[in-house]
N, C-alpha and C positions, 0 to 999 in steps of 0.2 A: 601708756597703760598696757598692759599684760591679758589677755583673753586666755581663757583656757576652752580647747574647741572639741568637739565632738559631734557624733553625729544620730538621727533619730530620721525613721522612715526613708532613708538614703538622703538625706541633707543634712548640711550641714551647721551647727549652732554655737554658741558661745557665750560666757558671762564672763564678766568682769573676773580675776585673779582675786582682786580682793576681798570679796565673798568667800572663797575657799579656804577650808578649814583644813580640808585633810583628802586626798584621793586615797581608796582602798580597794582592793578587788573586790568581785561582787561575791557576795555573803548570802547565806540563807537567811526570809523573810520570813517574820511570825506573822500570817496574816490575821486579820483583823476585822468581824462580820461589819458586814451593812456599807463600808465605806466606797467613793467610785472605786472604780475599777482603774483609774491609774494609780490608787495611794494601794500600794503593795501590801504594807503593814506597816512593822514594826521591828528593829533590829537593835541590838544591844550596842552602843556607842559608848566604850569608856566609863563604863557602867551605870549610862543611863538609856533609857529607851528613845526612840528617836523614831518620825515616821520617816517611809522612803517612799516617793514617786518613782515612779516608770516613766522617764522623760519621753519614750519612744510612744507610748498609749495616752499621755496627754496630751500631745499632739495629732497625733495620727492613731488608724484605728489599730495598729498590732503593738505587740510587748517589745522591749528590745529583745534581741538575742541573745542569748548566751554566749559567747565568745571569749578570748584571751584579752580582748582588748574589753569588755563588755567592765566597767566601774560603779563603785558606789562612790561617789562626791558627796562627802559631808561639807555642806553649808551654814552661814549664818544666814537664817532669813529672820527678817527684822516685821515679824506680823504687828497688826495695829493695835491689838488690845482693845480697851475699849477706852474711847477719848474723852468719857467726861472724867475719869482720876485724875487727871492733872500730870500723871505721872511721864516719865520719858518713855520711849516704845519700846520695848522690852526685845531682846532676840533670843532666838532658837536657834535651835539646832536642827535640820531636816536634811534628808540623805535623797539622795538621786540619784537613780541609774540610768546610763546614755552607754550607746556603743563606741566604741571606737576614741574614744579616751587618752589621748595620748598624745597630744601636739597642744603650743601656745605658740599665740602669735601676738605680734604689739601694734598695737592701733596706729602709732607713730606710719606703720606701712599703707595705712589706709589709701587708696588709688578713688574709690566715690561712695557717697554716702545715698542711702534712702533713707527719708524722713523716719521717725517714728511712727510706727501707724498706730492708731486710737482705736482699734476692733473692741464690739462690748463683747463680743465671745471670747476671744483673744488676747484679756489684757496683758497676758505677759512676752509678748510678741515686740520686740522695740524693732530698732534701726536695725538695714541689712546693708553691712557696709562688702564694697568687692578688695581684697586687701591680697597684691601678690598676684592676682590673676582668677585667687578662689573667694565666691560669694559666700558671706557668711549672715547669718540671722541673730544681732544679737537677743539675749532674753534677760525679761527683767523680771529678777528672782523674786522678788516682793509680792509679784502677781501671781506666783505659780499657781496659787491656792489661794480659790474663794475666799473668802473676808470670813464668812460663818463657818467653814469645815477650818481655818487656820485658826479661830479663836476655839474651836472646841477640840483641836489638838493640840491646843499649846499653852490654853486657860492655866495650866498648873503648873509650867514648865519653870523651872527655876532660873535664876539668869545662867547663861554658863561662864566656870571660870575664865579668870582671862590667861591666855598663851604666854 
């Protein structure tokens, strides 16, 4: 399996490759009242709107940085909808910015795994596997986002096409 790594408050993280839609420089945000402080806004995606997380402020208490290396990761995140339709779980589209953006690494290299931790503050926190000599945290995109802030940003979202 394929990681793609980055980094947030000087550590470093990872998701799955398979999730990734698209890596793109980082873009001006259209912010958005009332929402936390880690959902940025909102950015034009292929002409639709899309929110973005500040991977580095939902973590940790700062923004990421600005930099060359600084990304927006468009993702698929697969939020839940709501489970008595019967229907399959719909996915979206949500953008993320992380610093340092620029290196994958394949799990194949794993050297030791930590369990998944089950934090209720933290659900999106999985295994932190050490791969190569460097410890990495993986994350699990599903959770980034509250259950209620994910269905009231994505209530209307259309499926997206497929690649």
């Amino acid at each position: 399996m394929q990681l793609l790594t980055f980094t947030a408050g000087g550590q470093t993280y990872a998701i799955e490759a398979t999730c990734v839609v698209e890596v793109l420089p980082a873009v001006p945000v259209r912010a958005v009242p009332r929402l936390p402080d880690y959902v940025l806004g909102v950015v034009d995606y292929r002409g639709r709107l899309i929110p973005v997380v500040d991977l580095a402020k939902r973590l940790t208490d700062d923004f990421s940085a600005r930099r060359l290396s600084t990304r927006l990761l468009v993702v698929e995140f697969p939020w839940r909808g709501r489970p008595d339709t019967g229907q399959p779980t719909p996915k979206a589209r949500l953008g993320i910015v992380a610093e340092n953006m620029v290196s994958t690494l394949r799990s194949d290299d794993v050297d030791t795994v930590f369990p998944t931790m089950h934090l209720e503050n933290s659900p999106y926190l999985g295994k932190i596997l050490r791969l190569n000599g460097q410890t990495v945290h993986m994350l699990i995109v599903e959770n980034l986002l509250p259950a209620e802030l994910a269905s009231g940003l994505f209530a209307a979202a259309p499926e997206p096409p497929s690649s």
